[in-house]
N, C-alpha and C positions, 0 to 999 in steps of 0.2 A: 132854909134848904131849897134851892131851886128844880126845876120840873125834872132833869134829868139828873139829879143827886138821888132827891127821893124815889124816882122809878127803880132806880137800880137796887135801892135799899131791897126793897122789895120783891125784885127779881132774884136776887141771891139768898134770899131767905127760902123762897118760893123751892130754887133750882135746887141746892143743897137739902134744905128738910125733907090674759091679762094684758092688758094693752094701757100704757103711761103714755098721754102726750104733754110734754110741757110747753110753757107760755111759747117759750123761743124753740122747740123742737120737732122736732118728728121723731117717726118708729121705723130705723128702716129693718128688714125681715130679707134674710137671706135662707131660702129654701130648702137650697141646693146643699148647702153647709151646716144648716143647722144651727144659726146662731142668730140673734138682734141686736141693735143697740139703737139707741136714743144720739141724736144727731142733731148739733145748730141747723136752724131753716136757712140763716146765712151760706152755707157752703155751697159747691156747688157739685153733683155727684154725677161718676160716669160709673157704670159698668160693665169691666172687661173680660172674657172678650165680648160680653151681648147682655145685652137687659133679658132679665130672667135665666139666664145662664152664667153668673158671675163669680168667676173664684176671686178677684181681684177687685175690691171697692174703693174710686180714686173721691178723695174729699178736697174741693181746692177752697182757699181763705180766698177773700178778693186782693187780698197782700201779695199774694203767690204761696204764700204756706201750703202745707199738703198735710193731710191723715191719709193712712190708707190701709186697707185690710185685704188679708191675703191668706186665703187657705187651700189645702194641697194634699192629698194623700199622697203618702209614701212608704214603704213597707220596712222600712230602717227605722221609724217610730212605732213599729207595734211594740205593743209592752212597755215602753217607757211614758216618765212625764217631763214637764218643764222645767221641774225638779233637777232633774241629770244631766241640760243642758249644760253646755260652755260657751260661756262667750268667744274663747278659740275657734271655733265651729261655722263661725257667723265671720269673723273678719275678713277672710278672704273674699267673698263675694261682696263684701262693703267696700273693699279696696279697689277691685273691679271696677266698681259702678262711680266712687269718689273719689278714686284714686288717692292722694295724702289723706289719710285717718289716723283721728287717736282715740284708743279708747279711753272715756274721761270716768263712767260710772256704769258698775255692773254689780245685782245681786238677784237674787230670791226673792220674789215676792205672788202675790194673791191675783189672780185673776177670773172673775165668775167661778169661782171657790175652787180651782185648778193651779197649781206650783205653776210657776209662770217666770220666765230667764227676763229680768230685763238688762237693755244694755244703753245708755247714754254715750255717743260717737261725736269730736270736732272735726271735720272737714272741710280741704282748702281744696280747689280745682279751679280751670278758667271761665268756669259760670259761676263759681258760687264760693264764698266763705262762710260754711253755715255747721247747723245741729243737725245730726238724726238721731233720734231716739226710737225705741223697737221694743216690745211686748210679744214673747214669744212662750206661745203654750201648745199643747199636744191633747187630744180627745180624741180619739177611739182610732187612734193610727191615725188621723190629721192632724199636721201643722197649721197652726194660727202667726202671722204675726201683724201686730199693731204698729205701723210705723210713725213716726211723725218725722216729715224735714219743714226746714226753716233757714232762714237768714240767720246769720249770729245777732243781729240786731232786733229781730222779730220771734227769737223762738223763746225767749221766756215768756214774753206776753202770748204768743201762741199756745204755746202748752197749758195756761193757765187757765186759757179761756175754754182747752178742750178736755183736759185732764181728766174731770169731771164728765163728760159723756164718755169718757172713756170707760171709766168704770160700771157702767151700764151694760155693760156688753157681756150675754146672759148665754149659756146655750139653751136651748128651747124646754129641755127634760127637766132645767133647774131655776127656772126665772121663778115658779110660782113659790119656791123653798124660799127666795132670796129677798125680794120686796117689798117691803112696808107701804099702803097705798092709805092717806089718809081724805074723807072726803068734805070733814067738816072745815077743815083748813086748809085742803085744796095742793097737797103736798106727796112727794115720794121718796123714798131714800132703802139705798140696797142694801142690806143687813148681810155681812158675812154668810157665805153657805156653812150651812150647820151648829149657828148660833141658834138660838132659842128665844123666838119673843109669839106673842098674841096676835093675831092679825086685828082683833076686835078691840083691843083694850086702848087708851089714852088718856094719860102719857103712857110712850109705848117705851118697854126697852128690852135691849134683846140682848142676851150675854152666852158667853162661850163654857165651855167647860173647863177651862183654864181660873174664869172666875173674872175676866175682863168682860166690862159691858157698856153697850151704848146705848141711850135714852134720848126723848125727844119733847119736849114740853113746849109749850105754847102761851103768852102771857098777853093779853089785849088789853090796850092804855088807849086812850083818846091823846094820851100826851105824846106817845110813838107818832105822831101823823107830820110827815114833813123830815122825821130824822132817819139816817142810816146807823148802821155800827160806827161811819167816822164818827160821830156824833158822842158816841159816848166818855164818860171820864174812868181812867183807865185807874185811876190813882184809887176813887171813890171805889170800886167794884171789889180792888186788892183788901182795901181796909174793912170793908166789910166784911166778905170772907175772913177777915181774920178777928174782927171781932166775934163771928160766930163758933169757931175752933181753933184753937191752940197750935202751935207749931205745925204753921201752914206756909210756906213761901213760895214767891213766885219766882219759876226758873224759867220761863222762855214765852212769848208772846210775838205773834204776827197778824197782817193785815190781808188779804186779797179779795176776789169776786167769784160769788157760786152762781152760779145762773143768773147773770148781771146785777147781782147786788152786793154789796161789800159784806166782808166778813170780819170780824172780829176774834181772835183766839187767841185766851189766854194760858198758861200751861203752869199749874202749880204740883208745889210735892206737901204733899202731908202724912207726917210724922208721927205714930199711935206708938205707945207704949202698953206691950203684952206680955206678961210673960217674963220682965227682964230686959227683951227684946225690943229695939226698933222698927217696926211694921213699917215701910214705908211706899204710901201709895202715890200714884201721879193721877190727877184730876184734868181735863181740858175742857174748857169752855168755849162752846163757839156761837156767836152772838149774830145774829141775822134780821134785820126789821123789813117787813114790809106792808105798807099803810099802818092801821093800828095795831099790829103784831109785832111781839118779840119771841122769836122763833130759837130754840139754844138745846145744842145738842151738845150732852156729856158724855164723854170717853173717860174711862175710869179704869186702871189694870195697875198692876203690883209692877215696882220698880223695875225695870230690868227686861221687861217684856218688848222689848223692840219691834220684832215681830208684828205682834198687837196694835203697838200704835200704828205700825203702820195698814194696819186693814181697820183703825178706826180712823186715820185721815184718807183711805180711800171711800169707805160708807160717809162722811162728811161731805166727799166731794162731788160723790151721786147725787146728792138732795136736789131737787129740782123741784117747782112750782107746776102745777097741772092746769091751774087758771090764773 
């Protein structure tokens, strides 16, 4: 059995039985608005109309891509949340500014533990055949929104590489509820608001009251030195897992990068028999090496929780390295 069969043997045995800066980031802190977020040191950032008076924060890629944050009181959102938005609401001043749009993708989702409208837009105009996508929440009668544009050629690899400081972005009452800071391992990662974990404990894991929960464990090999997640055998990690429990399979697996380093995730369902009944849960594995570290966070929730998964692939996407 070679160095990377037998590691994994034993990684699956293993895994189964305030101020954050990262390597690559900064903290930026908006006053005025009441909000932060963790930001590539690559970008390049103006703020409008003035430095220290900023409702509008412009992020430029050296590609031409853009992030950009914008917040705004207005007395038409007292009382509600992000929750009640509509993408209807939004299209006409997308139309405006890009004139041809479609909307390609819109739902509901989690932002610094606030219901949050997102909306994915294709735009064709005489400068640009591109993406904008937009993160739009509401706090205490202010509008937030996160935008992102891009070239149609440069906005997946854009979004991927910013996705994840995206999810950082905290309003200041709630950042301490929300962050996992570990310092023997030199790591951070955002835990849903109002999940439940240990700030002291590790391995940490923090679950909801739904009964979905995310965990973080840390495995140290001299034989990790030199490999990534490409690295791994994808065939070897299934069969094991499935030598250790019974009607286990795997239904979906992808590759990308969390704070420049590749990721690994595998996505299995397992089958428990209670009752008569089929229990059937969804497990995700997400594999991360760096130097003698193998870094693997699990998301675990009952069938059907859609939802869920998707606020355990945004805590996933948070993780950042602090050294």
């Amino acid at each position: 059995m070679n160095i990377k069969r037998s590691a994994l043997f034993v990684i699956l045995i293993t895994v189964i039985s305030c101020n954050v800066f990262a390597q690559f980031a900064i903290q930026y802190k908006n006053v005025k608005h009441n909000y932060g977020i963790n930001l590539p040191k690559t970008l390049e950032l103006t703020e409008l109309p003035a430095s220290n008076n900023c409702d509008t924060l412009v992020c430029k890629d050296k590609d031409g891509s853009e992030m950009s944050i914008t917040a705004k009181s207005d007395p038409i959102y007292k009382g509600i949340n992000g929750g009640q938005l509509s993408s209807k609401s939004f299209m006409p001043d997308l139309k405006a500014r890009l004139k041809n749009i479609e909307l390609a993708e819109t739902y509901t989702m989690d932002i610094a533990g606030e219901p949050a409208l997102y909306m994915k837009v294709n735009f064709k105009n005489d400068d640009m055949d591109g993406v904008v996508s937009q993160f739009i929440l509401i706090k205490n009668g202010k509008i937030y929104i996160l935008r992102l544009v891009s070239t149609k050629d440069n906005y997946e690899k854009f979004s991927a590489e910013i996705s994840g400081y995206l999810f950082t972005f905290q309003f200041f009452e709630s950042t301490n509820r929300t962050f996992y800071k570990n310092e023997l391992y030199n790591f951070v990662i955002y835990f849903p608001t109002g999940w439940n974990f240990d700030k002291g404990s590790f391995p940490v894991q923090a679950n909801s009251s739904k009964g979905t929960s995310i965990s973080v464990e840390v495995l140290k090999n001299n034989e990790y030195e030199g490999m990534t997640s490409n690295d791994l055998d994808e065939d070897t990690m299934v069969d094991a897992l499935k030598s250790q429990f019974t009607n286990v399979s795997l239904v979906g697996k992808k590759k990308y990068t969390i704070d420049g380093h590749p990721v690994l995730m595998l996505k299995y369902k397992w089958v428990q028999v209670a009752g008569g009944k089929n229990d059937a849960t969804i497990v995700m594995h997400y594999y991360l090496i760096k130097k003698n570290m193998m870094f693997i966070i699990e998301g675990k929730m009952k069938e059907g929780t859609k939802d869920d998964e998707r606020l355990i692939e945004q805590a996933v996407q948070s993780f950042q390295f602090t050294k």
